[in-house]
Backbone as a ProteinNet text record, in pm:
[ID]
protein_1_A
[PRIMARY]
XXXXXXXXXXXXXXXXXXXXXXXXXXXXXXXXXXXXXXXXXXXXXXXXXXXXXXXXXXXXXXXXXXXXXXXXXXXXXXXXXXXXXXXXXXXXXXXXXXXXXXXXXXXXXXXXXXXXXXXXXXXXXXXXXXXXXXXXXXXXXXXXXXXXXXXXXXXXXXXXXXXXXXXXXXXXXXXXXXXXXXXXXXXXXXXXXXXXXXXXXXXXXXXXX
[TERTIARY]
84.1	0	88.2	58.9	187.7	204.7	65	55.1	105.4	97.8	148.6	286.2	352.4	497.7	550.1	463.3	514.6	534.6	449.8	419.4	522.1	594.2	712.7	851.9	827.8	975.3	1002.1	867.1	861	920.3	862.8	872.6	1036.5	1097.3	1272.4	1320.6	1270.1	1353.5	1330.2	1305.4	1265.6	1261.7	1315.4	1311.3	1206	1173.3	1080.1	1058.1	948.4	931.9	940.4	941.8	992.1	885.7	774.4	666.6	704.9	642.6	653	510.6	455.4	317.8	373.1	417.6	435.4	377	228.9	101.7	153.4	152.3	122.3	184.3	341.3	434.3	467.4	412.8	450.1	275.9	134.3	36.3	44.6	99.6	96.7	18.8	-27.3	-173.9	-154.4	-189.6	-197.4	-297.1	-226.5	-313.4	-321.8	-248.8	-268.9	-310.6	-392.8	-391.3	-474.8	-545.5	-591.4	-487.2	-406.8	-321.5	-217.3	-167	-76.1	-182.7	-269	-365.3	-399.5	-367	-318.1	-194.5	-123.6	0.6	26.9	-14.2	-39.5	-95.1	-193.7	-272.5	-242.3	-108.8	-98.6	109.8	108.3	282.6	260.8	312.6	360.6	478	555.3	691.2	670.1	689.4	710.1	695.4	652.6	620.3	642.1	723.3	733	684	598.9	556.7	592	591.8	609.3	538.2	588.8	506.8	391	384.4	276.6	189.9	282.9	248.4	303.7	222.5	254	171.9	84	-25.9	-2.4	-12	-40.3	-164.9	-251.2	-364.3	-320.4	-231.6	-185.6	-92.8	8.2	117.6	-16.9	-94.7	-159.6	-260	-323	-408.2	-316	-188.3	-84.9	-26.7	10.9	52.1	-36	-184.6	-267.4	-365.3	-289.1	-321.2	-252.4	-155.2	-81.1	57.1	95.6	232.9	298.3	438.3	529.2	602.2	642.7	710.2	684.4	678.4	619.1	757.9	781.8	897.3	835	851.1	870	965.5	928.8	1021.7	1007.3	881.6	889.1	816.1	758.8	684.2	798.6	932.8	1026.1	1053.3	1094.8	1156.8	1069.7	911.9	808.2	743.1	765	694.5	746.1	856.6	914	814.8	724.8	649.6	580.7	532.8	481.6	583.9	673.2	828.6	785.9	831.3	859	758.4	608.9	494.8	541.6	548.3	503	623.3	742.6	861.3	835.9	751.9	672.7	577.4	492.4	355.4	412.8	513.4	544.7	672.2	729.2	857.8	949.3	1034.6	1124	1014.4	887.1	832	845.7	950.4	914.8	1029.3	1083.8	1172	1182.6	1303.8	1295.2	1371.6	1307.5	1337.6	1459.8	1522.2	1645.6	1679.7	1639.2	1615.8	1743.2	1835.1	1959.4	1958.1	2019	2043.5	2157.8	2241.3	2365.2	2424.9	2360.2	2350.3	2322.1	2172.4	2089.1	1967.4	1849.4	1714.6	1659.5	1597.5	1437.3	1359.1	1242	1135.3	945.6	856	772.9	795.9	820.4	846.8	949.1	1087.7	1215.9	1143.6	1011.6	1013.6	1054.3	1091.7	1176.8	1287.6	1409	1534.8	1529.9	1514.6	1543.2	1678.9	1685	1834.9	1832.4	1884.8	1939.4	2070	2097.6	2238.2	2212.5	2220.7	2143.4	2213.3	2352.7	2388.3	2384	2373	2361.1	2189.2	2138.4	1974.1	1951.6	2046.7	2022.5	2060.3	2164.7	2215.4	2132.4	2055	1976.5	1810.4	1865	1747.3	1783.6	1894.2	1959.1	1854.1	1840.6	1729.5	1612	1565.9	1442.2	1460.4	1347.1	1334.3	1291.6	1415.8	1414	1413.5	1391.7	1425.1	1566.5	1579.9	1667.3	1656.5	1762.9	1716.2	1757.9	1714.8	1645.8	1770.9	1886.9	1958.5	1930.6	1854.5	1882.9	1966.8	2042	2112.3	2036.8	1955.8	1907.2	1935.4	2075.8	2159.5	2165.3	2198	2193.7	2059.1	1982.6	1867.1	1806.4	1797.5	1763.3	1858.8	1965.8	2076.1	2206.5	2175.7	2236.8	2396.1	2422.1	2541.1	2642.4	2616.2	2643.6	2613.2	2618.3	2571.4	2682.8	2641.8	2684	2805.4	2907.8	2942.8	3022	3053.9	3113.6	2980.6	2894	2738.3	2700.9	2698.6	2684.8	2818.1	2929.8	3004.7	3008.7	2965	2954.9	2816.8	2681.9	2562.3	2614.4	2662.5	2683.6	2776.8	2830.5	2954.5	2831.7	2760.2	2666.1	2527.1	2502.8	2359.1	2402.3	2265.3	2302.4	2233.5	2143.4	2050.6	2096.7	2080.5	2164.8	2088.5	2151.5	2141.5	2104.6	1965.2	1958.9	1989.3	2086.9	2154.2	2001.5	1964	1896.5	1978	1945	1979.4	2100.2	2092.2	2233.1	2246.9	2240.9	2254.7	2217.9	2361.8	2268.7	2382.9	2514	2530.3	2587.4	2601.1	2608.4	2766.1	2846.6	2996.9	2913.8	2826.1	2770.3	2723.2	2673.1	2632.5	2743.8	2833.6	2935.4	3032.3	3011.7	3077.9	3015.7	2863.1	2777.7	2782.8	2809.7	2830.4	2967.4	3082.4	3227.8	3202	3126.3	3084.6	3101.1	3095.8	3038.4	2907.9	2914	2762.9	2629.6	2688.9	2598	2500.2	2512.3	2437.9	2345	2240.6	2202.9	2110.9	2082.5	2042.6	2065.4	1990.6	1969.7	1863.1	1785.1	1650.7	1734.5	1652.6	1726.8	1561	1589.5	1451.4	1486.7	1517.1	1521.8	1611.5	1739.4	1822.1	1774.9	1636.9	1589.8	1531.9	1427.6	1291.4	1346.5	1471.6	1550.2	1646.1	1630.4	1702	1860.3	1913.7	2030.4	2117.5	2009.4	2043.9	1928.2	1999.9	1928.1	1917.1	1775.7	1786.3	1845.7	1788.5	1886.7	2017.7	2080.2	2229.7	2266.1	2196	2218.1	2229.1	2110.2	2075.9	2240.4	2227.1	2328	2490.1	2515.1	2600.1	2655.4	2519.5	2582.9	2517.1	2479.2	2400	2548.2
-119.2	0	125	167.7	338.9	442.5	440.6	558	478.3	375.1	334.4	302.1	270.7	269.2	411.3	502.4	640.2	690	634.3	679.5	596.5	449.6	389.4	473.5	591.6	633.1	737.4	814	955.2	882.9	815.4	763.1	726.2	653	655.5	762	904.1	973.3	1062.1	999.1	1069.9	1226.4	1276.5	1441	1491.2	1401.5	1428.2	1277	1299.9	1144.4	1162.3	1083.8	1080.7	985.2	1011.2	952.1	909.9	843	796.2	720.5	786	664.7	648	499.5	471.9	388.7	386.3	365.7	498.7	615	727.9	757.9	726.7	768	685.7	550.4	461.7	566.4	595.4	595.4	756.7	852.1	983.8	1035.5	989.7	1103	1046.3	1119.7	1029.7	918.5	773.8	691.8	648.9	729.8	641.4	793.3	906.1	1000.3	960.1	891	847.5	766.1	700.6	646.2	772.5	834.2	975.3	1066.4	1093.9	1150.3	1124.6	953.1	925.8	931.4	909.5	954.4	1083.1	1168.4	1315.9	1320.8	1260.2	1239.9	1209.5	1125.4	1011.3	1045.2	1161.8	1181.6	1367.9	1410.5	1587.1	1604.5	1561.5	1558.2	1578.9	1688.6	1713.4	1587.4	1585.4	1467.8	1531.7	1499.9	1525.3	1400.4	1455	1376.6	1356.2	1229.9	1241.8	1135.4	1140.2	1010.4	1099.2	1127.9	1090	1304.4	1326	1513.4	1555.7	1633.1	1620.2	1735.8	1830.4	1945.8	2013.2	2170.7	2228.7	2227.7	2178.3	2134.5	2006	1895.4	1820.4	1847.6	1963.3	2044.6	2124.5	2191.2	2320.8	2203.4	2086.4	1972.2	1961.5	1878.7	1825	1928.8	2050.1	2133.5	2214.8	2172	2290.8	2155.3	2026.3	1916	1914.6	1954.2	1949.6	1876.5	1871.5	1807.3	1911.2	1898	2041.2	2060.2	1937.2	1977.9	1845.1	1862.9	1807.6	1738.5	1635.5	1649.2	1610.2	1686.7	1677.8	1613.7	1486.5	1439.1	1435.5	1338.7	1354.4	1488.4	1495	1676.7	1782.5	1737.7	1860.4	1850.8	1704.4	1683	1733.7	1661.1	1704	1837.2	1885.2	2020.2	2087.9	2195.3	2296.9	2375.2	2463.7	2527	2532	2371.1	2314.6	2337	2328.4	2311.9	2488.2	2582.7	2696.3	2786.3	2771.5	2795	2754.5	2624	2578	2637.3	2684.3	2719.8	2870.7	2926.7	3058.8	3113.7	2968.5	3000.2	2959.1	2858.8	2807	2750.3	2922.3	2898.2	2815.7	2694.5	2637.2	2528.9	2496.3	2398.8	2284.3	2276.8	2243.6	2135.5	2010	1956.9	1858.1	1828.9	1821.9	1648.4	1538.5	1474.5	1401.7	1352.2	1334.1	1180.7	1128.1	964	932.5	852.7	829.2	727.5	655.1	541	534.1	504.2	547.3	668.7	792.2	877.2	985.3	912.5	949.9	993.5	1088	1086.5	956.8	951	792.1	860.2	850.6	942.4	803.8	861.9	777	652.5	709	576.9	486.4	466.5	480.2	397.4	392.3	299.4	341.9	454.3	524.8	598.9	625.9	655.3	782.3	910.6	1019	1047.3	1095.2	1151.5	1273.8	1262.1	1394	1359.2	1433.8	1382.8	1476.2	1392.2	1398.3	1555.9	1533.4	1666	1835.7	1780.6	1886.8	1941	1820.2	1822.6	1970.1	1895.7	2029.3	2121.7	2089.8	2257.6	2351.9	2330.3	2381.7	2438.5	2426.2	2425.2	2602	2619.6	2769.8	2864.2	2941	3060	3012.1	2916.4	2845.1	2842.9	2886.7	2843.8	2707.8	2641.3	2454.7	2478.7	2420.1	2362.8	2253.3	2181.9	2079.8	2007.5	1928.5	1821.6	1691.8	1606.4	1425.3	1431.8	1316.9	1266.9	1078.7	1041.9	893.2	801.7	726.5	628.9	489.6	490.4	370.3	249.3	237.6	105.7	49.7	167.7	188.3	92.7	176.3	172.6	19.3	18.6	-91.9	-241.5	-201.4	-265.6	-326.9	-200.6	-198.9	-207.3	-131.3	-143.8	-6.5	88.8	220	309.8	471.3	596.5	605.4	652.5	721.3	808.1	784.1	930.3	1017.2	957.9	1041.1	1068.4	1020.8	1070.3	1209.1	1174.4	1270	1435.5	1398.2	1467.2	1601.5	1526.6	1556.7	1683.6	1590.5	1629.1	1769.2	1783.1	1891.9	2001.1	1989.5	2014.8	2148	2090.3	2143.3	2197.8	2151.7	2192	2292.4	2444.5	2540.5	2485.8	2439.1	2394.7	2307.6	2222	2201.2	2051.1	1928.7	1803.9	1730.4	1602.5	1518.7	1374.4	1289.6	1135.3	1042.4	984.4	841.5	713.8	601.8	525.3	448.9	339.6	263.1	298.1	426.3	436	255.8	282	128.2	133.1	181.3	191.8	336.5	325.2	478.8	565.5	492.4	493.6	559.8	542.4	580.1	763.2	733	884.4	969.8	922.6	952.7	1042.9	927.5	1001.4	1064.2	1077.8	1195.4	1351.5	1364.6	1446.7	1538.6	1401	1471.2	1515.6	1493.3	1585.8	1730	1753.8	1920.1	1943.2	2091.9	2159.2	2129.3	2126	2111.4	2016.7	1875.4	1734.1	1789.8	1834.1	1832.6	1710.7	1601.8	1529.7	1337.4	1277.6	1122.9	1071.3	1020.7	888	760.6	701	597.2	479.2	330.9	309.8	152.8	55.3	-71.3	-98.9	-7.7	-10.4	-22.9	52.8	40.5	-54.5	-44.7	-189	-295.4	-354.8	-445	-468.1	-397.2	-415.8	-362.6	-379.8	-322.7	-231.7	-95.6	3.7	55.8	124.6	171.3	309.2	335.4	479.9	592.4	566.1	628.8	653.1	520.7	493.9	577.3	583.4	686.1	804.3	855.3	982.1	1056.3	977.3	985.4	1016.7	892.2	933	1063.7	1108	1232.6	1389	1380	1465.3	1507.8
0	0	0	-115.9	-112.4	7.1	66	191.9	286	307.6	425.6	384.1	270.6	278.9	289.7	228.9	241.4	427.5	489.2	627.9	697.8	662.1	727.8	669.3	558.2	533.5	589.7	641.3	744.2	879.4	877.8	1048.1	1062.8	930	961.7	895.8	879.1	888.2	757.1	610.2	533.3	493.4	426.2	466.9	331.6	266.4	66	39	-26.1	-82.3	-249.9	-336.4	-466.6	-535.5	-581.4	-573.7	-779.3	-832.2	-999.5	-1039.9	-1086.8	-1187.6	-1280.8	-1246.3	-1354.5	-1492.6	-1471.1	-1579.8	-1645.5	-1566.6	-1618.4	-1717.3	-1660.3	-1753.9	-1896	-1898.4	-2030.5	-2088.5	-2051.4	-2093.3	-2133.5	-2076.7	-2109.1	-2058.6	-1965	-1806.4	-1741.9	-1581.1	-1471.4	-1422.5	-1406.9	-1379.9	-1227.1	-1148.2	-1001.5	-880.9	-965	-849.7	-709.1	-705.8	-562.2	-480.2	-550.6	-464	-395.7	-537.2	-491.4	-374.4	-403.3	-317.6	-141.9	-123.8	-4.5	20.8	-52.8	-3.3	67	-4.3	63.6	222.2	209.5	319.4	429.7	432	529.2	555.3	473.6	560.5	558.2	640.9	658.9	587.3	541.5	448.9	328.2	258.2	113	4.7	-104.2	-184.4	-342.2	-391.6	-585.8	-636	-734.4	-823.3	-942.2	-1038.7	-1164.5	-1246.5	-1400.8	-1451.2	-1495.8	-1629.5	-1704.1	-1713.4	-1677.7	-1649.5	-1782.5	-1871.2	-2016.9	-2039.6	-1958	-2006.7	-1868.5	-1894.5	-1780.9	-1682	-1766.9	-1638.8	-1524.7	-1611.2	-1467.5	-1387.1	-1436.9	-1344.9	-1259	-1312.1	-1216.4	-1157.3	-1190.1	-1052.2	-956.1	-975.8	-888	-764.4	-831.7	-749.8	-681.3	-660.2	-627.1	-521.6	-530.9	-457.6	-337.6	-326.3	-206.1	-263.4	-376.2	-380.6	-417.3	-354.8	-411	-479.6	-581.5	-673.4	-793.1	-921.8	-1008.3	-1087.5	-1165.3	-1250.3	-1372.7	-1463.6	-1597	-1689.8	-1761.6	-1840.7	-2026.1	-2061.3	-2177.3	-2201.5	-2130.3	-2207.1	-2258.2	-2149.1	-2199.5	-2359.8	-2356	-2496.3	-2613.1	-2600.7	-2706.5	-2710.8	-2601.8	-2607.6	-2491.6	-2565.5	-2461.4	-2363.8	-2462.4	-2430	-2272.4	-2262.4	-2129.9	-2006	-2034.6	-1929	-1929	-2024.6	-1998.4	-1949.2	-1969	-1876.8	-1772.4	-1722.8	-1571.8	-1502.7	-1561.6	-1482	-1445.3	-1507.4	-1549.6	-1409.6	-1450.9	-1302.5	-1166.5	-1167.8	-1071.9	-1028	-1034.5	-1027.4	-905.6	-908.5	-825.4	-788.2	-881.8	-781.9	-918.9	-1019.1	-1107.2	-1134.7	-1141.4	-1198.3	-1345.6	-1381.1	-1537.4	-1483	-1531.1	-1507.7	-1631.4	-1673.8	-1771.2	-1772.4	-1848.5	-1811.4	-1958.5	-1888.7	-2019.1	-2014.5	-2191.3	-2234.2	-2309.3	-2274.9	-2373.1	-2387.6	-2278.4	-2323.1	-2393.3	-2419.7	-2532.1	-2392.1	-2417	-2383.3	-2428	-2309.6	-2308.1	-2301.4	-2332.3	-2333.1	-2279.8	-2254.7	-2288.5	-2162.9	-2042.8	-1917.1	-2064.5	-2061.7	-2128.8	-2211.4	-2306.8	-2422.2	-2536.2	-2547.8	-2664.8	-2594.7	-2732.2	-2701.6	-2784.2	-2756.5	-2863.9	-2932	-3021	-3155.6	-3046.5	-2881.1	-2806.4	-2685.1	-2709.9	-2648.2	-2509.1	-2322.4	-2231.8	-2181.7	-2244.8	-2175	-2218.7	-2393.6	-2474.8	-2443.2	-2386.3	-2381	-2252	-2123.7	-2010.4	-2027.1	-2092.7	-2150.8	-2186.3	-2264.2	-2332.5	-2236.5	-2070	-1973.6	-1932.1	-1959.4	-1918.6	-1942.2	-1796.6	-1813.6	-1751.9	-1732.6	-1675.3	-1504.5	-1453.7	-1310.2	-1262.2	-1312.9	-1280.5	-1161.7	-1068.3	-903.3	-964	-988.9	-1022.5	-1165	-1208.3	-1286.6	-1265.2	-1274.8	-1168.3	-1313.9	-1295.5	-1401.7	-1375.6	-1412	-1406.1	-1543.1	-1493.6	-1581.5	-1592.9	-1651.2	-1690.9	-1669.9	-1737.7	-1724.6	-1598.9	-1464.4	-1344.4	-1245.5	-1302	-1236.9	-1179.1	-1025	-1009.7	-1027.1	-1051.7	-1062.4	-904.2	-869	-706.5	-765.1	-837.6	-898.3	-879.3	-801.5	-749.1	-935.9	-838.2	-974.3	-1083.6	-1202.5	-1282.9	-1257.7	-1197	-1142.6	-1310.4	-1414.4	-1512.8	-1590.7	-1593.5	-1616.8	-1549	-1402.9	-1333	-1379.1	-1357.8	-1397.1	-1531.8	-1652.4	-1753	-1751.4	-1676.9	-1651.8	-1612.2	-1469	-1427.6	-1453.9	-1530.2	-1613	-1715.2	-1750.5	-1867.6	-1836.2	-1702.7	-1665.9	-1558.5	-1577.9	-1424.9	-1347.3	-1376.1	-1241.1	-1159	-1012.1	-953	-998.5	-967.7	-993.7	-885.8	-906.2	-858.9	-923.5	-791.8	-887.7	-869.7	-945.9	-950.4	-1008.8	-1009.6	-1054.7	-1019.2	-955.5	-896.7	-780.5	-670	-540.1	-457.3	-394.5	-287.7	-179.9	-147.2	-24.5	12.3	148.9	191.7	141.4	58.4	-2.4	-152.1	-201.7	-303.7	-295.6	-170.1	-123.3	-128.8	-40.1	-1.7	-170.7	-248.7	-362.2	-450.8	-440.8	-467.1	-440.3	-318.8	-212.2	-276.1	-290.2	-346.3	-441.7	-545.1	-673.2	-619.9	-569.5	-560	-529.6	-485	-422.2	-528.2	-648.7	-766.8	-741.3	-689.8	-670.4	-508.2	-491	-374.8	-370.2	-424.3	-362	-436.3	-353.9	-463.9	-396.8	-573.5	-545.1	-523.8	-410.7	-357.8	-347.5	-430.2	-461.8	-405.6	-500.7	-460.6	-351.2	-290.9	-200.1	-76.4	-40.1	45.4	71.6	-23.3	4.9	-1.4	-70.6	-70.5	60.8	166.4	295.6	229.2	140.8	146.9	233.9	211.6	267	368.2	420.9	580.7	564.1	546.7	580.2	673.6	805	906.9	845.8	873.8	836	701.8	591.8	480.9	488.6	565	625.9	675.4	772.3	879.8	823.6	706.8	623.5	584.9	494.7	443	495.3	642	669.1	787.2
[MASK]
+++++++++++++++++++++++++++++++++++++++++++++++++++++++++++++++++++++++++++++++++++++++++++++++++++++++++++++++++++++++++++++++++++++++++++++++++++++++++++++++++++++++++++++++++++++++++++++++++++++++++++++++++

């Protein structure tokens, strides 16, 4: 049940939750807002959403629901416009999510690979009131195989906005060399590491706090 796993990650410590529909995101609308909707309900801790946000009416539902920050992925690629409104109405509550395959954009919950190269892609975010941009490595993901860090590198190298790592985090040595990146990386999604007992929240927390 999502609210109640959401309500065991407040309780160890949690400081944001990192929420994904992912119906939404292979289908292109949101398919799980009652579930996201308890989620809200059932923790006091900040919650971003993503997956499947592609029109400014589901950026202006989501954010006017109680979630505080939205991420945007394939909408950026197919339609700027949407990104540069919502960064417009709602400035810093907005993130650009960056899903790589080779180094290429995935688009479409990653069932397509776009002709964009991930770093030339953020580059190109300059001037926008991003809050961040989510960099996940695909290959990574769910792997328990630690981050991207010359991914990451490159990413930030080219993007102003400041960077979040996904993908591969799984022990607190991972954080650890997140962190050494520079001020640029303020944060990481941390997904199967957990629910998989791997990693310990506290103990993560604790790590790099």
């Amino acid at each position: 049940d999502p609210a109640e796993v959401a309500r065991r990650w407040e309780d160890e410590g949690a400081q944001l939750l990192h929420v994904v529909d992912l119906n939404g995101a292979v289908e292109g609308t949101p398919r799980n807002r009652k579930a996201i909707e308890a989620v809200l309900k059932a923790v006091s801790i900040p919650v971003q959403v993503g997956g499947g946000i592609r029109t400014m009416e589901t950026v202006s539902a989501y954010l006017s629901s109680g979630v505080e920050r939205v991420v945007l992925g394939t909408a950026v690629v197919r339609d700027r416009e949407v990104l540069e409104e919502a960064c417009s109405r709602f400035p810093g509550r907005v993130l650009v999510g960056v899903d790589a395959q080779g180094g290429k954009v995935a688009v479409k919950g990653w069932t397509e690979v776009a002709d964009q190269d991930a770093a030339d892609f953020v580059g190109r975010l300059m001037g926008l009131a991003v809050y961040a941009v989510i960099y996940t490595d695909i290959a990574r993901d769910g792997m328990l195989e630690g981050p991207n860090l010359e991914g990451l590198r490159r990413m930030a190298a080219a993007c102003s906005a400041p960077l979040i790592a996904s993908g591969g985090i799984t022990r607190t040595e991972d954080l650890r060399q997140l962190r050494a990146l520079g001020p640029k990386v303020i944060g990481a999604i941390v997904g199967k590491a957990l629910y998989e007992g791997v990693l310990d929240l506290r103990s993560a927390m604790a790590a790099v706090n």
